[in-house]
KOLDRENBA-855825 format. One record per residue: residue in three letters; x, y, z of N, C-alpha, C in turn. Coordinates in steps of 0.2 Angstrom, whole numbers, padded with zeros to 4 digits, always signed. Each point is the difference from the previous one (the first is absolute). Layout:
ALAXYZXYZXYZ ...
This chain:
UNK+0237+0776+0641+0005-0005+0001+0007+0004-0002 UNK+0005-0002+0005+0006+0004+0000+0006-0005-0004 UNK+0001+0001-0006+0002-0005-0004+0009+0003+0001 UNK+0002+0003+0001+0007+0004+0000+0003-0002+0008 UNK-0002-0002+0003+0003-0003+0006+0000-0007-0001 UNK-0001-0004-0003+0000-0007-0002+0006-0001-0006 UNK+0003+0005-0004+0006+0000-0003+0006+0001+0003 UNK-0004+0005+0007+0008+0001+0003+0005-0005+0003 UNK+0005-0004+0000+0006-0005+0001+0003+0005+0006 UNK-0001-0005+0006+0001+0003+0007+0009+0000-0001 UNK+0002+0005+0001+0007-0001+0004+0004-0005+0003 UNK+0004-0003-0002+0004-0003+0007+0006+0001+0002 UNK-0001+0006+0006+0006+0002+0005+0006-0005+0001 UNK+0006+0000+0000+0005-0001+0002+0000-0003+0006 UNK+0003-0003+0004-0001-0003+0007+0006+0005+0003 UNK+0000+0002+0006+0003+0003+0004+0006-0005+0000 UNK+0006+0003-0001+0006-0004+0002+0000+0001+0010 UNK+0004-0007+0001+0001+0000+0007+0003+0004+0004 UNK+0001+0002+0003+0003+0005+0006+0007-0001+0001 UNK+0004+0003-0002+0008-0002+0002+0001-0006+0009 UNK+0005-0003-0001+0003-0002+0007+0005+0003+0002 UNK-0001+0001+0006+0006+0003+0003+0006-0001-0003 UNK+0001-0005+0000+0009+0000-0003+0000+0001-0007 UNK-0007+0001-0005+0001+0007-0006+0000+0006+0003 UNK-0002+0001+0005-0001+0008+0004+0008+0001+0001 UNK-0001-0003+0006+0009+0002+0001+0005+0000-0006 UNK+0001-0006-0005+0002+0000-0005+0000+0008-0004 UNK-0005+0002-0001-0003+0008-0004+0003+0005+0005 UNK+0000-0001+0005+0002+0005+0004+0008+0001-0001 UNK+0004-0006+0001+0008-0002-0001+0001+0003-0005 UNK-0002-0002-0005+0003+0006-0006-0002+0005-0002 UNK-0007+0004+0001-0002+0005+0001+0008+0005+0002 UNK+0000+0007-0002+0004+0004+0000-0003+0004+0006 UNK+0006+0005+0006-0005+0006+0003-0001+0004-0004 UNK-0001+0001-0005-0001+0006-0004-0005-0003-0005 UNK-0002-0005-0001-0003-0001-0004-0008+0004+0000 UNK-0003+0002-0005-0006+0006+0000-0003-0001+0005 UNK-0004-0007+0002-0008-0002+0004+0006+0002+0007 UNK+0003-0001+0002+0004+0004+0007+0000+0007-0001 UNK-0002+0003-0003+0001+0010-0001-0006+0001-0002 UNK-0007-0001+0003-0006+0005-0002-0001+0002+0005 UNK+0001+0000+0007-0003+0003+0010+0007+0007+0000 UNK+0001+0002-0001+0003+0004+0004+0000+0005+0005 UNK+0006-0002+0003-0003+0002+0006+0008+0005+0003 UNK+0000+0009+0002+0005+0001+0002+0004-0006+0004 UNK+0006+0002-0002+0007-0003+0004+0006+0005+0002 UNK+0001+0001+0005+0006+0004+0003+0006-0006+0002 UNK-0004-0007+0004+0006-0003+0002+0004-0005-0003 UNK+0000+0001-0007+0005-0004-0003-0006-0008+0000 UNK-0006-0001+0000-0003-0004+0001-0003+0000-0007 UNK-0007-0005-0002+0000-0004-0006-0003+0007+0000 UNK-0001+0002-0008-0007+0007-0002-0006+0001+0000 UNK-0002-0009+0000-0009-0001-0001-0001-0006+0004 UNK-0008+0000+0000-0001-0006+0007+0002-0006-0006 UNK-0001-0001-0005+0002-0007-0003+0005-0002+0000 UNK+0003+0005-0001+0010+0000+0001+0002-0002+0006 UNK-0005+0003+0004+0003-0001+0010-0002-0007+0000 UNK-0006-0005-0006-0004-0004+0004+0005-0008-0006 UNK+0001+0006-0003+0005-0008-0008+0010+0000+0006 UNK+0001+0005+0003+0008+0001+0004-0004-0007+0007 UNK-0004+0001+0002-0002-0004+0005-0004-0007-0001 UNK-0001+0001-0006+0000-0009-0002+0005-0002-0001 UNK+0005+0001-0003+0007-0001-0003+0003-0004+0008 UNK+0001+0006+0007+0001-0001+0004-0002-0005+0003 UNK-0006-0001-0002-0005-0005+0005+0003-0006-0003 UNK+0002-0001-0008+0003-0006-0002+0003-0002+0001 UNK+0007+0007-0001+0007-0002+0002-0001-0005+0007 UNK-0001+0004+0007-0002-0002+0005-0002-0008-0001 UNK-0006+0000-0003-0002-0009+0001+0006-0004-0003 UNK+0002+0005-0004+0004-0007-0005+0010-0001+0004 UNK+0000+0005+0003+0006-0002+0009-0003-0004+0003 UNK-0008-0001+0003-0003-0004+0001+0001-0006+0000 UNK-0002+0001-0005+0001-0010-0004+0007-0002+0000 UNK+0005+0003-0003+0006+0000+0001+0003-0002+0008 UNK-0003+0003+0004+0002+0000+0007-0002-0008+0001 UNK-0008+0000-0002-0003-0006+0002+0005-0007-0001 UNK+0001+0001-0006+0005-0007-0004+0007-0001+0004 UNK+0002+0006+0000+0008+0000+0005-0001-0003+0009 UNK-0007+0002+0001-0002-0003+0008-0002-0008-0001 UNK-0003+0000-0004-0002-0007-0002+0007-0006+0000 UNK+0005+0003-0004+0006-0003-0003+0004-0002+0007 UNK+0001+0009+0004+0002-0002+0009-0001-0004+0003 UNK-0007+0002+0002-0004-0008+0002+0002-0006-0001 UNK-0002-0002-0006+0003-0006-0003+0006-0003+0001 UNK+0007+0005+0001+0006-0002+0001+0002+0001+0008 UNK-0003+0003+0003-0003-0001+0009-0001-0010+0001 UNK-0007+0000-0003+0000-0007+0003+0004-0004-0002 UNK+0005+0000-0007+0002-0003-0002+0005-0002+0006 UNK+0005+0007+0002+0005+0001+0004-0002-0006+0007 UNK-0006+0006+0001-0006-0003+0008+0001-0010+0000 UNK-0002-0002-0007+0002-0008+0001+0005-0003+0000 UNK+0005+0003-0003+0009-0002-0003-0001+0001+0009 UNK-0001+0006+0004+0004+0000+0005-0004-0006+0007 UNK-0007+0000-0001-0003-0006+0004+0004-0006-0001 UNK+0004-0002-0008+0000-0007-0002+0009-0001+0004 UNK+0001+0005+0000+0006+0003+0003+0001-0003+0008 UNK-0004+0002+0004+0000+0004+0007-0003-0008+0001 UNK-0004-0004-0006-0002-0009+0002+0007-0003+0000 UNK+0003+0001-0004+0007-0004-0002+0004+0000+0007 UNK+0001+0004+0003+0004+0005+0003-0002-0004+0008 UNK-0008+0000+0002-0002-0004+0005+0000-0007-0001 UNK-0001-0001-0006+0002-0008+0000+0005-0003-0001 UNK+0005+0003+0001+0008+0000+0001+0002+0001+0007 UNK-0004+0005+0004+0002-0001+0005-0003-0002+0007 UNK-0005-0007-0007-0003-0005+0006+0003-0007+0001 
């Protein structure tokens, strides 16, 4: 009989923390520096004034991909707001152009 496995008190592991969400990503990424360490372990020659490693090439081209969305969204509200003062006009001017015929019936 194996008496020393019967004293042993099993471990218990920590549970995995959850996986970041995107908007912690991007968040981490926003303040993240281009020079910060984890962006300088790939290098890779550079002649054209371009990034000097592929993480450098690949943190300068998320940056971009964000700036980019976030003109996006920017755009999106400003078209949204156009719109919306289009129809506004679009009515004033139907309510108008009714007035206008019923005056000269």
């Amino acid at each position: 009989m194996n008496m020393a496995s019967k004293g042993k008190k099993k471990m218990v592991l920590p549970t995995r923390p959850d996986l970041p969400s995107v908007d912690q990503i991007i968040e981490d990424i926003n303040r993240a520096e281009s020079n910060d360490p984890v962006f300088k372990f790939l290098q890779i020659p550079n002649e054209a004034g371009l990034p000097t490693n592929e993480a450098e090439a690949r943190y300068v081209q998320s940056r971009h991909y964000l700036e980019l969305n976030e003109r996006l969204q920017e755009a999106r509200i400003d078209l949204t707001r156009r719109r919306d003062e289009l129809r506004m006009v679009g009515e004033s001017l139907e309510q108008s152009v009714a007035a206008v015929k019923g005056r000269a019936l």
